[in-house]
C-alpha positions as CSV (number, residue, x, y, z in Angstrom):
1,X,-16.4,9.6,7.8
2,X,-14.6,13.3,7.3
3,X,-11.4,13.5,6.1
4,X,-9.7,16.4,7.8
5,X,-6.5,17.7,5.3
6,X,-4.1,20.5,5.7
7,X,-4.5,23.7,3.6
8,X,-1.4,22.5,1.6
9,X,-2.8,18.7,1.4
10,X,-6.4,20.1,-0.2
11,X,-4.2,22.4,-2.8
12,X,-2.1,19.5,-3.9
13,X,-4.9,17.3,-4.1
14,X,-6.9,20.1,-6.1
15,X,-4.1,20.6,-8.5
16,X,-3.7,16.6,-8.8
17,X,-7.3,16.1,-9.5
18,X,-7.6,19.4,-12.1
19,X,-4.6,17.9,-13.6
20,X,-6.3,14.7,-13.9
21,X,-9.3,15.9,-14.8
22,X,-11.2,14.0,-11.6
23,X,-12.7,15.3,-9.0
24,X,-10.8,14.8,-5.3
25,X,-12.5,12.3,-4.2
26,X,-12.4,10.1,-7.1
27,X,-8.8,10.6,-6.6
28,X,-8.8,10.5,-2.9
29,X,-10.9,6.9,-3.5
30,X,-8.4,5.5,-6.1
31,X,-5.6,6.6,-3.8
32,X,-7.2,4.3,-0.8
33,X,-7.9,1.3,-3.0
34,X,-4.0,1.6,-4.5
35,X,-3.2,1.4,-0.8
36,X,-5.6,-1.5,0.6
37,X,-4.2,-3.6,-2.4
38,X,-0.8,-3.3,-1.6
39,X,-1.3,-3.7,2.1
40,X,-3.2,-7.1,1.1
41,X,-0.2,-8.1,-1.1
42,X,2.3,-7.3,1.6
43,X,0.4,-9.9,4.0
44,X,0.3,-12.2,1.2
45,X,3.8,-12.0,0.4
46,X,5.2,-11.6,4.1
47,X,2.7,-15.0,4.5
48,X,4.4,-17.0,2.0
49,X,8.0,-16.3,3.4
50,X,6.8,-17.0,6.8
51,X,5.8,-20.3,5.3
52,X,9.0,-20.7,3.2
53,X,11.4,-20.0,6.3
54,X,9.5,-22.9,8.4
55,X,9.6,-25.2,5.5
56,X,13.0,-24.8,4.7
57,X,14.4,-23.5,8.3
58,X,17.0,-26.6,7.9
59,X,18.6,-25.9,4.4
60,X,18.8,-22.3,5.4
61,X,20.6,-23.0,8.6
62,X,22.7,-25.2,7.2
63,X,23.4,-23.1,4.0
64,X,24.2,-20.1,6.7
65,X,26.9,-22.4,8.6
């Protein structure tokens, strides 16, 4: 895989990564697994109200009337 970044991108991520005192990729990685976690939580959570709404899909419409 190559990662293609803007001039800008690769000085912001060299900056965040001296500041951190990792290299880019380690912060590029921990940056992709922060975001594959959250995007599994989000079809976790969007799941269970999906699931909620059909199970209660009569008290809400009747709570909306």
């Amino acid at each position: 895989m190559t990662l293609r970044l803007s001039d800008q991108q690769t000085e912001a991520l060299r900056k965040r990564a001296d500041a951190e005192g990792r290299s880019m990729q380690q912060v590029v990685l921990r940056a992709i697994d922060d975001y594959l976690e959250r995007a599994s939580e989000d079809e976790i959570t969007e799941d269970l109200a999906r699931k909620g709404a059909e199970r209660f899909s009569d008290l809400l419409r009747r709570l909306g009337e």
